[in-house]
MDTraj code that builds the backbone (N, CA, C; nanometers):
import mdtraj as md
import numpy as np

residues = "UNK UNK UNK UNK UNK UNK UNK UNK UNK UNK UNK UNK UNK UNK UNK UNK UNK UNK UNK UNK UNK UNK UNK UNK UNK UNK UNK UNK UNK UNK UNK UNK UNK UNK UNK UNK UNK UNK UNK UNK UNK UNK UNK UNK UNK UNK UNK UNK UNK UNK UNK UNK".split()
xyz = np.array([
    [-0.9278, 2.8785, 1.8667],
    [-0.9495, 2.7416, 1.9096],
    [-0.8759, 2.6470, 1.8141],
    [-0.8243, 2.5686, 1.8815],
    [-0.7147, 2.4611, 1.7809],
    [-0.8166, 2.3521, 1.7412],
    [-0.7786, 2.3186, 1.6044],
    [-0.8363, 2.1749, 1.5681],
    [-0.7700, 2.0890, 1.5658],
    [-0.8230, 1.9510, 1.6675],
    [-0.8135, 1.8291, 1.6685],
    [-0.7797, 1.7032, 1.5569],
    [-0.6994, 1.6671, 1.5732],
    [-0.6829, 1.5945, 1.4162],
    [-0.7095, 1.4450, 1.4632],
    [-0.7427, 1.3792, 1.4454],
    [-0.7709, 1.2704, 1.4554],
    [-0.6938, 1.1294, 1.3529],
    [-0.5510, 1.1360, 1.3756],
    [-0.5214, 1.0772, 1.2688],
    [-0.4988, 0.9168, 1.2419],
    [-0.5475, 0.8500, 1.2714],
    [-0.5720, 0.7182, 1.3051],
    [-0.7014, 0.7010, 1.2062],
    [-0.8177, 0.8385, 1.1656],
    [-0.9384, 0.8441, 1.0969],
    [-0.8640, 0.8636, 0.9937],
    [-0.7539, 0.9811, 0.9827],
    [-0.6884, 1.0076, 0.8823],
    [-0.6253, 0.9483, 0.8294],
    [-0.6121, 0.8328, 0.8517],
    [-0.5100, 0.7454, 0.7727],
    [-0.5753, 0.6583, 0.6725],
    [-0.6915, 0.5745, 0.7755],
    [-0.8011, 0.5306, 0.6953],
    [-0.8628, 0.6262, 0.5486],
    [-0.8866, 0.7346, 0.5902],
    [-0.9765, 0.8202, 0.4964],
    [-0.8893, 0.8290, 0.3713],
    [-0.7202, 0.8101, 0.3766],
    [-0.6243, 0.7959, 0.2709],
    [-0.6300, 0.7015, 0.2172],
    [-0.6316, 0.5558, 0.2862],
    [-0.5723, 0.4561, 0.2120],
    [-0.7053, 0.4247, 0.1636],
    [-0.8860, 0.4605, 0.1859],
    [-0.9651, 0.4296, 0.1128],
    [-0.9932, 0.5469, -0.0268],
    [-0.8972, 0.6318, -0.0585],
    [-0.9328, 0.6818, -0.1425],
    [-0.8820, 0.6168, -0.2270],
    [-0.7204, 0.5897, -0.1528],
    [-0.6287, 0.4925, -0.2477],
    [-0.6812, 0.3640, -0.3154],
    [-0.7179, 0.3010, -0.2168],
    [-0.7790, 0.1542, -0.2817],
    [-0.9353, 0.1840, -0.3825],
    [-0.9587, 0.2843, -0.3220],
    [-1.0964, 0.2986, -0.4540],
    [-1.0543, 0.3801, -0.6052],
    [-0.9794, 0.4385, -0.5855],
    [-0.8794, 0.5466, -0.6830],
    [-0.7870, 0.4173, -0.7370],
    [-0.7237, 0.3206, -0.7296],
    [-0.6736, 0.2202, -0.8178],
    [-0.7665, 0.1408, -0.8597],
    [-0.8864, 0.0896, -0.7711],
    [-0.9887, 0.0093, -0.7905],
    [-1.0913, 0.0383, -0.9112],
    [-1.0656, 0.1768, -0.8899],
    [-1.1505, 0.2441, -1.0196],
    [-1.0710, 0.2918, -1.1460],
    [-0.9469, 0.2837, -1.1536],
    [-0.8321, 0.3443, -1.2602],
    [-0.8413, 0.1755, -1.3480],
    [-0.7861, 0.0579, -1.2673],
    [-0.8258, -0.0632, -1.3255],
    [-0.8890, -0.0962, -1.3504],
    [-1.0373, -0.0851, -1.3948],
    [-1.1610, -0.1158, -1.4323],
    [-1.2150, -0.0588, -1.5185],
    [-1.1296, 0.0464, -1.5783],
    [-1.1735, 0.1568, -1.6672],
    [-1.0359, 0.1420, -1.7513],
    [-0.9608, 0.0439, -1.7295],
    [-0.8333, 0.0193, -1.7976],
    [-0.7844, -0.1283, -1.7922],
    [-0.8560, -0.2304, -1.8108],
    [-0.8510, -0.3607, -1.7887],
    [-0.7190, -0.4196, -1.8586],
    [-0.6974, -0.3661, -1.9967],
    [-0.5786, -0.3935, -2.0408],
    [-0.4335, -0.3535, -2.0513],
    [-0.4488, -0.2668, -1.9420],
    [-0.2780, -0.2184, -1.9276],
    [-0.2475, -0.3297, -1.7583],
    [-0.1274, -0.2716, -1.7606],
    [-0.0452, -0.3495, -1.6225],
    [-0.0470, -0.2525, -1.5833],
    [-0.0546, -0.2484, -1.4376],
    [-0.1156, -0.1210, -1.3192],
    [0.0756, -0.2015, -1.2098],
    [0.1613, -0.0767, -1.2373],
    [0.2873, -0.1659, -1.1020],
    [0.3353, -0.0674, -1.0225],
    [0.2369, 0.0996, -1.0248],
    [0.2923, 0.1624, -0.9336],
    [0.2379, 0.3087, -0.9465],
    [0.2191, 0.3414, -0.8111],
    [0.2167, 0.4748, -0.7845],
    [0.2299, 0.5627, -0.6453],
    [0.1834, 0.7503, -0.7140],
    [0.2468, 0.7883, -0.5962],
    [0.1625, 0.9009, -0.5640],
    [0.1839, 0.9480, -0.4514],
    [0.0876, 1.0387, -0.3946],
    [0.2002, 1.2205, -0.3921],
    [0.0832, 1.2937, -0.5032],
    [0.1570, 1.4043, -0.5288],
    [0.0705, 1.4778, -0.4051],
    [0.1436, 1.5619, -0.3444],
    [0.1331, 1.6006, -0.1947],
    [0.1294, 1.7836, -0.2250],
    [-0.0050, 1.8744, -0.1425],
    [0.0770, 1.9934, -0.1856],
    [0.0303, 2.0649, -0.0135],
    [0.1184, 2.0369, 0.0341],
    [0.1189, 2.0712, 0.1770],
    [0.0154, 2.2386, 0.1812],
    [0.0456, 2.2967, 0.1124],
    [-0.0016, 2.4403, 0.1518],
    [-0.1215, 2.4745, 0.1376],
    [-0.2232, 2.3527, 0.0415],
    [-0.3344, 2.3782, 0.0403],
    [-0.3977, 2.2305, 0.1407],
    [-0.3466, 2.1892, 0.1931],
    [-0.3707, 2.0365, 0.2243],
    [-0.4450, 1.9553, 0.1534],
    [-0.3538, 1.9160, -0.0112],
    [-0.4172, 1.8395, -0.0961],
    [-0.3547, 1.7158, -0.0678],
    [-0.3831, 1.5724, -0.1204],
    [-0.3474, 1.4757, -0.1534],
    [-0.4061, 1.4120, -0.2853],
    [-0.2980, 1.4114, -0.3770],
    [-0.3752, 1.3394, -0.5533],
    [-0.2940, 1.1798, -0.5099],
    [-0.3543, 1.1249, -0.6138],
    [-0.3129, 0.9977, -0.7105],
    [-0.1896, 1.0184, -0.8122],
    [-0.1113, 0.9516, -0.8468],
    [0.0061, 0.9542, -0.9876],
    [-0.0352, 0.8028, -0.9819],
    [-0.1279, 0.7739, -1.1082],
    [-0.0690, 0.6584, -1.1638],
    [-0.0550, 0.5968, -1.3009],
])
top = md.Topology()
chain = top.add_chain()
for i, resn in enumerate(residues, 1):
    res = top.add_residue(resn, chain, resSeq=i)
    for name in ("N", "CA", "C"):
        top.add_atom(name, md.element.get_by_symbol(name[0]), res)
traj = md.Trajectory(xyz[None], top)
């Protein structure tokens, strides 16, 4: 049986890890400058991290 992906949920479920994953990196680091990051990807286990 195939699974359904729903990715319109999936997109959301990314960009709120994102915004809570910077939201929480800056608050625990008030005094540096925050100007970028990137999403280390490992397709084969279907991970998605933070680089920032």
């Amino acid at each position: 049986m195939a699974t359904i992906i729903d990715y319109s949920q999936l997109k959301q479920i990314i960009v709120d890890f994102t915004v809570q994953g910077v939201e929480r990196f800056l608050k625990e680091r008030p005094g540096l400058e925050f100007y970028a990051f990137a999403f280390d990807c490992n397709a084969e286990y279907a991970e998605i991290m933070m680089t920032l």
